[in-house]
LUMVEX-479598 format. One record per residue: x, y, z of N, C-alpha, C in turn; residue in three letters. Coordinates in steps of 0.2 Angstrom, whole numbers, plus 2048, in hexadecimal, padded with zeros to 3 digits. Layout:
LUMVEX-479598
XYZXYZXYZAla ...
//
This chain:
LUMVEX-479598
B0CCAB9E3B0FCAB9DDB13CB19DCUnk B17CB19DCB1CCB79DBB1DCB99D2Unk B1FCC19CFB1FCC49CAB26CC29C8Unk B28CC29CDB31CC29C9B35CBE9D0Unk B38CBA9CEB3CCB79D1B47CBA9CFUnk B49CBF9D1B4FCC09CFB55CBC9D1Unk B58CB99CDB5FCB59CEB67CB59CEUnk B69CB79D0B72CBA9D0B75CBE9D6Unk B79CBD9D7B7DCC29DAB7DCC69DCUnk B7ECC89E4B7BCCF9E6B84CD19E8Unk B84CD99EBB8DCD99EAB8ACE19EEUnk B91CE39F2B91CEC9F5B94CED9EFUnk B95CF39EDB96CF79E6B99CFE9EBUnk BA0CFF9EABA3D059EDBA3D0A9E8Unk BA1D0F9E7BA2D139E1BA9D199E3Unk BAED199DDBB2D1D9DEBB3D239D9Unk BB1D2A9DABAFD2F9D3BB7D329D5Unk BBAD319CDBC1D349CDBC1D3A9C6Unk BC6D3D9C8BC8D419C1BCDD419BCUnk BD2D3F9C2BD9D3E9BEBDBD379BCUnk BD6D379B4BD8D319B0BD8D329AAUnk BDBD319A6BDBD3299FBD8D2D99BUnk BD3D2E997BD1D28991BD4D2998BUnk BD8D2298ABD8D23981BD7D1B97FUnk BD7D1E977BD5D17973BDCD13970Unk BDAD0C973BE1D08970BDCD0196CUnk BDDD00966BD8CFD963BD4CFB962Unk BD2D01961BC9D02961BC6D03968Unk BC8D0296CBC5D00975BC8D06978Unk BC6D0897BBC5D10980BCBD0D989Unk BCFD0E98BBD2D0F98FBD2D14993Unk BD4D1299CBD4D1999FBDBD169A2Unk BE0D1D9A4BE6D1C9A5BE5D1F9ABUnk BECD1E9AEBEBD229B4BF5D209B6Unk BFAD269BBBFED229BCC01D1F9C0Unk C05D199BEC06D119C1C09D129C8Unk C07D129CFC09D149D3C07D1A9D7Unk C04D1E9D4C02D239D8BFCD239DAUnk BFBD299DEBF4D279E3BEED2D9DFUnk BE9D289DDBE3D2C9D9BDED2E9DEUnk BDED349DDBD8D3A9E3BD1D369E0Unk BCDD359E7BC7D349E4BC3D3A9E7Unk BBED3B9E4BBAD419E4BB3D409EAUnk BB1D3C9EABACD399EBBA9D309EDUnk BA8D2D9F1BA7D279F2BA2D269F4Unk B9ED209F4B97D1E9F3B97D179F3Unk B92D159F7B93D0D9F8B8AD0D9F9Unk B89D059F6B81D019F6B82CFD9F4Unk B7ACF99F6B79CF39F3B7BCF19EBUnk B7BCED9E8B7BCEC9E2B7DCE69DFUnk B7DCE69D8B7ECDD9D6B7ACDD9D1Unk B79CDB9CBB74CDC9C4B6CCD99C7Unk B6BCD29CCB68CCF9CEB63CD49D3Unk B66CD59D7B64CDA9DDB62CE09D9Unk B65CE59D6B63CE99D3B5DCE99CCUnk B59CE29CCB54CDE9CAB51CDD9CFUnk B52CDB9D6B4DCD89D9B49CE09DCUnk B4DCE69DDB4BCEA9DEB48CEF9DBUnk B49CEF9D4B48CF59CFB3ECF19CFUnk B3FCE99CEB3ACE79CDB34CE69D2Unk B36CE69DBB31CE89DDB30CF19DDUnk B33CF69DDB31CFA9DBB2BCFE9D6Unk B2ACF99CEB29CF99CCB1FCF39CBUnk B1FCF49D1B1ACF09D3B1ACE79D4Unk B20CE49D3B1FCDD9D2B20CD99D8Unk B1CCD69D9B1FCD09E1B25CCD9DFUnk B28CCE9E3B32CCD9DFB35CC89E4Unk B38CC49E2B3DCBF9E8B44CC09E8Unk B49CBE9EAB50CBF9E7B53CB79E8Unk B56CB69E3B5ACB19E7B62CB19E5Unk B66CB29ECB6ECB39EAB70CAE9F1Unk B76CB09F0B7BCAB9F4B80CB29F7Unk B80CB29FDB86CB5A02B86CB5A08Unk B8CCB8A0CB8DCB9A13B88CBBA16Unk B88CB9A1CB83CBDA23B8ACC2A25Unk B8ECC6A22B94CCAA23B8FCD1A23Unk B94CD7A24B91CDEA22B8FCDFA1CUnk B90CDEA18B8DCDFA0FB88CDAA11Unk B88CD3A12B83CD0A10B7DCD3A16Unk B7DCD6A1CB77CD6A1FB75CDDA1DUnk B7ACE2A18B76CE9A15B71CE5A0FUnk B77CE1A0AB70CDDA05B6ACDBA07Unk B69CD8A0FB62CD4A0FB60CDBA11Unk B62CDFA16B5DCE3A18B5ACE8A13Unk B5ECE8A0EB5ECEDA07B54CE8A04Unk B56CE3A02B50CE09FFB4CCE0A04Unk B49CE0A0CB47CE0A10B42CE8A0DUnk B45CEDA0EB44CF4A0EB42CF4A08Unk B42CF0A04B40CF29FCB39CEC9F9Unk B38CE99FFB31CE19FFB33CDE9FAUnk B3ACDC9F9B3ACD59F7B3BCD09F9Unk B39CCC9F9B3ACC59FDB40CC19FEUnk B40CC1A04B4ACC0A04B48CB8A07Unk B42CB3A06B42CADA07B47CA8A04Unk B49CA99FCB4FCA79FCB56CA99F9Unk B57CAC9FFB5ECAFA01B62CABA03Unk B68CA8A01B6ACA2A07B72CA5A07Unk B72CA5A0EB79CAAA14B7DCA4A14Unk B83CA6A10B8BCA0A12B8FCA4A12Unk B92CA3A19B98CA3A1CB9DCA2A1AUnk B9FC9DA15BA3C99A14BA8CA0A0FUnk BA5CA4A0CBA7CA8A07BA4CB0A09Unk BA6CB5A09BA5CBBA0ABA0CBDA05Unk B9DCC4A04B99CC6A02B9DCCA9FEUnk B9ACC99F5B9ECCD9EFB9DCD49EFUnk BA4CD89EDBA6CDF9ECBA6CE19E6Unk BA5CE69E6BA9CEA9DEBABCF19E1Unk BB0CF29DABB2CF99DBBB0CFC9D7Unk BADD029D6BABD059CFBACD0D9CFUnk BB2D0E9CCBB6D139C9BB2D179C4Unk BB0D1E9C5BAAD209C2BADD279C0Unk BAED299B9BB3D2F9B5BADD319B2Unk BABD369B1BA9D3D9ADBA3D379AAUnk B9DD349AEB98D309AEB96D2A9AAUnk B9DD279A8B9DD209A9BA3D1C9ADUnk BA4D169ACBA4D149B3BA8D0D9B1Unk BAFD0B9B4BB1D049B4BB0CFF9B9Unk BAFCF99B8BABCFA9C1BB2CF29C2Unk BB5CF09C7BB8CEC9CBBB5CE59CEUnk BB2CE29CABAFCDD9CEBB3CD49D0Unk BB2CD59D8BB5CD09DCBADCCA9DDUnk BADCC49DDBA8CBE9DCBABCBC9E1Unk BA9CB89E4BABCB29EBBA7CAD9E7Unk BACCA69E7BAACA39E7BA4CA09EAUnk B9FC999E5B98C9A9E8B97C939E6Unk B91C8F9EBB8DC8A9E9B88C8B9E9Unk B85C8B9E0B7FC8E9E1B7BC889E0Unk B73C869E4B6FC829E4B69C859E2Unk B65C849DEB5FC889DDB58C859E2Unk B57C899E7B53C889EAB4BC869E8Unk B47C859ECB3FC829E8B3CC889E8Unk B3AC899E2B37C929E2B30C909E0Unk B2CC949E4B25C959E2B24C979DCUnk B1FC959D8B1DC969D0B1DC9F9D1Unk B1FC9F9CBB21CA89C8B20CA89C2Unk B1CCB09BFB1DCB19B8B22CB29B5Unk B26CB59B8B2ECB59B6B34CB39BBUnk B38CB19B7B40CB19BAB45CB59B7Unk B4ACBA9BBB4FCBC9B9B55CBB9BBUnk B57CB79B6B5ECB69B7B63CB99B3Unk B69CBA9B7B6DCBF9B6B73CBD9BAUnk B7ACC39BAB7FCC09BDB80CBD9C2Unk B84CB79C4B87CB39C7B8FCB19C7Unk B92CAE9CCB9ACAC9CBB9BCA59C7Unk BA0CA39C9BA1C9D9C5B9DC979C9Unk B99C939C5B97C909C9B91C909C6Unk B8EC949C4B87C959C1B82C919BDUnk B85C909BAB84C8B9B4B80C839B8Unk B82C819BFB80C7C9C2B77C7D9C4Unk B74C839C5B6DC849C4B69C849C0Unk B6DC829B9B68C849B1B65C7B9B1Unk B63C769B6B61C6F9B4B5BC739B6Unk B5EC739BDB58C769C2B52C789C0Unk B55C809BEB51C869BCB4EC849B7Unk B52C7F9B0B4CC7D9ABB48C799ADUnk B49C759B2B41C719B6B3CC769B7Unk B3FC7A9BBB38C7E9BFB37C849B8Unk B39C869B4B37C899AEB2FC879ACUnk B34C7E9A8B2FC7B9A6B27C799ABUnk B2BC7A9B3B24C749B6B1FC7A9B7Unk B20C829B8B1DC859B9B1DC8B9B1Unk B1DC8A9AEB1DC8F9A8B1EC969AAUnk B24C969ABB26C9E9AEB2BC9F9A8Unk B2CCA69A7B2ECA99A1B35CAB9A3Unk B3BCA899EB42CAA9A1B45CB399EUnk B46CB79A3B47CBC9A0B51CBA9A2Unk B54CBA99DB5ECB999DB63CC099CUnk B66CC29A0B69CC99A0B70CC69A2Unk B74CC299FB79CBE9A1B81CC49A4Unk B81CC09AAB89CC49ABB90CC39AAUnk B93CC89ABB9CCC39A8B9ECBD9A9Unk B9ACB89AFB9DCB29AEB99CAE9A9Unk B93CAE9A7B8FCAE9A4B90CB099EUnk B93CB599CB94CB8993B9BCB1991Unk B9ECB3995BA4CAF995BA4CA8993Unk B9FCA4998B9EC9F995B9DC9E98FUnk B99CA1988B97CA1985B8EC9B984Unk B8FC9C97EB87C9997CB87C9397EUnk B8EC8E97EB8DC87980B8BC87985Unk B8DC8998BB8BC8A992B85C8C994Unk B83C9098EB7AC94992B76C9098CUnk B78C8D988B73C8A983B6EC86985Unk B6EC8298BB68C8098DB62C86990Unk B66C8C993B62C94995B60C95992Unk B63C9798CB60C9C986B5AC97982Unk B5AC8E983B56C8E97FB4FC8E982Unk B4FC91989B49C9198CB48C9998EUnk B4AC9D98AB4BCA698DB46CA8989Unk B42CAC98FB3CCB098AB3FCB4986Unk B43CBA98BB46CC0989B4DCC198DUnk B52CC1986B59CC1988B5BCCA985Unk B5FCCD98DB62CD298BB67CD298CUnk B6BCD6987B73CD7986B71CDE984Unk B7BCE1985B7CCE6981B81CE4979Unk B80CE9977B84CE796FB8ACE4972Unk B90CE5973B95CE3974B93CDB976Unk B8FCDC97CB8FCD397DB8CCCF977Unk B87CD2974B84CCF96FB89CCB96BUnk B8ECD2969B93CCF965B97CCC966Unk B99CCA96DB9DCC5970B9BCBE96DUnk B94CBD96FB91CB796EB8FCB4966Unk B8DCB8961B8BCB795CB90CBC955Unk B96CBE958B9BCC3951B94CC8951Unk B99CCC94DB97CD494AB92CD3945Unk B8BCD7943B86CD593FB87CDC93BUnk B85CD9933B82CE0931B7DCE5933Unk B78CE1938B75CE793BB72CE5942Unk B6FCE8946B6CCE594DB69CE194AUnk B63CE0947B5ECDC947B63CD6943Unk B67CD4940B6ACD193EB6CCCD946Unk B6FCD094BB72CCF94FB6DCCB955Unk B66CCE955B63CCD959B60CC5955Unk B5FCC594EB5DCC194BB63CB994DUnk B69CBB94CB6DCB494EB6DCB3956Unk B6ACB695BB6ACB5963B63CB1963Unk B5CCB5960B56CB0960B58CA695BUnk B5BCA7959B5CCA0957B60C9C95CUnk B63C9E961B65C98967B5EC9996BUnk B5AC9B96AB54C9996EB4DC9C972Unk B51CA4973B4ECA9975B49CAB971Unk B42CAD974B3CCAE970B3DCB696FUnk B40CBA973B40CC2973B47CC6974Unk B4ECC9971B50CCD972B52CD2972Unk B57CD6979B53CDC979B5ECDD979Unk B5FCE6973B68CE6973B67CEC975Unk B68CEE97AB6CCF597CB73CF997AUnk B72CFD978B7BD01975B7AD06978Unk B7BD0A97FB7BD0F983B78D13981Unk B7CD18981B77D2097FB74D20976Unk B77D1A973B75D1B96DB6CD1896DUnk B6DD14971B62D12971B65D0B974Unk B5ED07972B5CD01970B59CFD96EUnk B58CF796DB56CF4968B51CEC96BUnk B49CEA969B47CE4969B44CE1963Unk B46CDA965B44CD6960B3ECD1962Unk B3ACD295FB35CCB962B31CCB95EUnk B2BCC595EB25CC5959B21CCB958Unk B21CCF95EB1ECD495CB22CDA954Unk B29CD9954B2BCDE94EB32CDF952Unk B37CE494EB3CCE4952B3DCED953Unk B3FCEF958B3CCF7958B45CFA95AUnk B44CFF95CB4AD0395DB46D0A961Unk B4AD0B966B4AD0F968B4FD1596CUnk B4DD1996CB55D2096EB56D21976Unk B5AD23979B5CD2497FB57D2A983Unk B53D27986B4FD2B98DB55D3298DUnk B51D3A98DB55D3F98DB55D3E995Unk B5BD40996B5FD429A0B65D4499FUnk B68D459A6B6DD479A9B70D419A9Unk B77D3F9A9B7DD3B9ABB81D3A9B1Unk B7FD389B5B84D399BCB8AD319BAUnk B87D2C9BBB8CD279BAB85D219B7Unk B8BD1D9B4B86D179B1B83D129B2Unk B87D119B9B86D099BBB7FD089BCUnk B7DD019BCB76CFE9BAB70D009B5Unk B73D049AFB73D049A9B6DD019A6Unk B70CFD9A7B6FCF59A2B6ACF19A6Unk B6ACF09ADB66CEC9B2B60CEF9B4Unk B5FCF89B3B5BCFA9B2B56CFB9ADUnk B58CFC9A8B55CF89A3B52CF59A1Unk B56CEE9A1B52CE79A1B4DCE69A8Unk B4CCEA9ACB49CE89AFB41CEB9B0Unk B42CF39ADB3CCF59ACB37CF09A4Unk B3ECEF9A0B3BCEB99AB37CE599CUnk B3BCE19A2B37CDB9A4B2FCDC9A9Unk B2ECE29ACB2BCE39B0B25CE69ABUnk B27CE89A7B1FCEC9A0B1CCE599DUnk B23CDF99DB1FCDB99AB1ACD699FUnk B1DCD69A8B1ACD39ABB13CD69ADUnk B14CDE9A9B0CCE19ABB07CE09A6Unk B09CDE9A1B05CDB99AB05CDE994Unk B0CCE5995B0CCE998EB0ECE5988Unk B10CE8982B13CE497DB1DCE697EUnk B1ECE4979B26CE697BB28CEB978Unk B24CED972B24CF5971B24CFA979Unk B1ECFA97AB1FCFE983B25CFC986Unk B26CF6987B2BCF198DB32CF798AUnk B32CF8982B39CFC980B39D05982Unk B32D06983B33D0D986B34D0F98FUnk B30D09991B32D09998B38D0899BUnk B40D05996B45D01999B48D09998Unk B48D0C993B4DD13993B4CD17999Unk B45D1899BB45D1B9A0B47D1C9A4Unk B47D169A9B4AD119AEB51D149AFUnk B55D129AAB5AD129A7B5DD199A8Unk B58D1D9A8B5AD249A4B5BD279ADUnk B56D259B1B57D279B6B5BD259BAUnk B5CD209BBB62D1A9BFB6AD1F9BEUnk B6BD1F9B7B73D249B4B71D2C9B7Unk B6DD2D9BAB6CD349BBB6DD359C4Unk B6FD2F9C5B71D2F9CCB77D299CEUnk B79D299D5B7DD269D8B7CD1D9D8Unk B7ED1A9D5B7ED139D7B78D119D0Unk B77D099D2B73D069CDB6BD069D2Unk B69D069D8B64D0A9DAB5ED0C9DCUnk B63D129DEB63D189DFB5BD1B9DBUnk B5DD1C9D6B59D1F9CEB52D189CDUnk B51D139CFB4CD0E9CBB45D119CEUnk B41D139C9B3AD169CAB36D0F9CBUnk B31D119CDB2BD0F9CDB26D0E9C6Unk B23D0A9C7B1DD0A9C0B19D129BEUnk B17D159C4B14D1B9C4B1AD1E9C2Unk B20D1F9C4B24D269C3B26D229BBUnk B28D1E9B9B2AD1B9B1B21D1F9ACUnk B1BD1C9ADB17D1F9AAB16D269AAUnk B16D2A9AEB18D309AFB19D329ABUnk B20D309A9B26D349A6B25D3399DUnk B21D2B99DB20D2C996B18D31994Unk B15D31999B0FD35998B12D3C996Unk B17D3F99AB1CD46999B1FD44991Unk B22D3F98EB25D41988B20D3B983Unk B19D3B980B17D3697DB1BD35977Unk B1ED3C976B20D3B96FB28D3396EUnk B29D33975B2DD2D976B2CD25976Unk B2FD2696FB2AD1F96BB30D1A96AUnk B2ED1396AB32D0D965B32D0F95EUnk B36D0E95BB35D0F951B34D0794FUnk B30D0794AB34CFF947B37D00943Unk B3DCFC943B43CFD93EB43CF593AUnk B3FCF193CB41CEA939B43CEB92FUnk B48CE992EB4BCE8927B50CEF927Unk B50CF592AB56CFC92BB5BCF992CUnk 
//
């Protein structure tokens, strides 16, 4: 039996550190300009495995759990650094499935004074969900177009083995909106978003827990809202909590958010409550942006406790009705 079964996408991720770019705000919304034609210095370049899925399937055996992956790529040079990546990392690359037919997905990600725009290229895909051995969990997460043809499947094997949905949806995925995942979300333990997508999906609320309040009504039992350096937030039977950004350094941001969710899912597969799952994900998190790539930085369960044995006073708050 496997702890975590990870689902989506695996991609090379080229990192490109630049200086000469200007941000400004048109609309409320932050832009970087740079000019039309001309050739931008990069500073620094960096290239890895990565992909929201893979960046899960790794962070989570790291963190103790028997981990599988299942993605769709090339037997090309990126796809055979992907497998050898989870190889090196003991995840179970059983079902990986290698097609030719389409190349292995890229991104570009442009990384300015420690955040980051990232370029993302999809290949087209057919995806079949394999027969997976019973698991505590599933993580599903981004995917291309096409995705939405696994959620019969997945809700079979959910149901036939009581395996817990953890949902961390990708751009094709947000996209679709709630019709499209509603069959998902009505079978999701723990859905994570950051506020922006929140608000995509459900409008702007008078407060998070308002917000997280209309995401558990399509059918998630637990939601968990991240707002970057500002903290974040969970909502579940246990109470709704908030908590502040893990203190660190900032190198770049990428897998942010994927790390995150993924120590959250791994505290609850160890048996914590979601109070903890909320102090473990900052961490994670805090160390992943404090280096190159999404990674690079993913601790282990010893180096995450550690850290909070060093700061106990690194608490959830309840803020239910604030």
């Amino acid at each position: 039996m496997f702890d975590v079964i990870s689902i989506g996408d695996a991609t090379i991720d080229t990192f490109l550190f630049v200086h000469d770019l200007q941000i400004t705000e048109v609309g409320g919304t932050k832009k970087a300009m740079f000019n039309w034609g001309d050739k931008l210095p990069v500073d620094k370049l960096y290239r890895t495995v990565a992909g929201n899925a893979a960046n899960n399937a790794v962070g989570s055996s790291r963190l103790g759990l028997k981990t599988a992956f299942y993605s769709v790529f090339a037997n090309d040079s990126g796809g055979r650094e992907i497998f050898h990546k989870m190889e090196k990392e003991k995840v179970s690359t059983r079902y990986i499935v290698k097609n030719d037919e389409h190349g292995t997905n890229a991104s570009a990600v442009i990384s300015f004074e420690g955040e980051r725009t990232i370029l993302v290229y999809h290949e087209h895909r057919k995806y079949e969900l394999p027969n997976f051995l019973p698991a505590h969990w599933v993580y599903l997460t981004s995917m291309g177009k096409g995705f939405e043809k696994i959620y019969n499947s997945l809700v079979k094997y959910i149901d036939k083995y009581d395996v817990k949905l953890a949902f961390n949806p990708g751009t094709y995925q947000l996209l679709g909106g709630i019709k499209t995942n509603r069959v998902i979300l009505k079978h999701t333990a723990l859905l994570c978003l950051n506020l922006e997508e929140a608000e995509s999906w459900v409008g702007k609320a008078r407060s998070v827990e308002e917000l997280c309040l209309r995401l558990s009504e399509l059918g998630p039992e637990a939601v968990v809202i991240t707002d970057g350096v500002k903290g974040a937030y969970s909502y579940s039977a246990e109470g709704f909590y908030f908590i502040e950004k893990f203190p660190g350094k900032r190198v770049e941001a990428t897998g942010a958010g994927d790390s995150f969710a993924t120590a959250y899912v791994a505290a609850l597969c160890h048996g914590l409550p979601h109070s903890e799952a909320l102090r473990w994900g900052p961490v994670n998190a805090a160390s992943v942006v404090g280096q190159i790539g999404p990674q690079a930085g993913l601790l282990s369960r010893k180096e995450i406790e550690g850290r909070l044995v060093k700061n106990k006073t690194y608490r959830a708050v309840s803020v239910r009705g604030k």
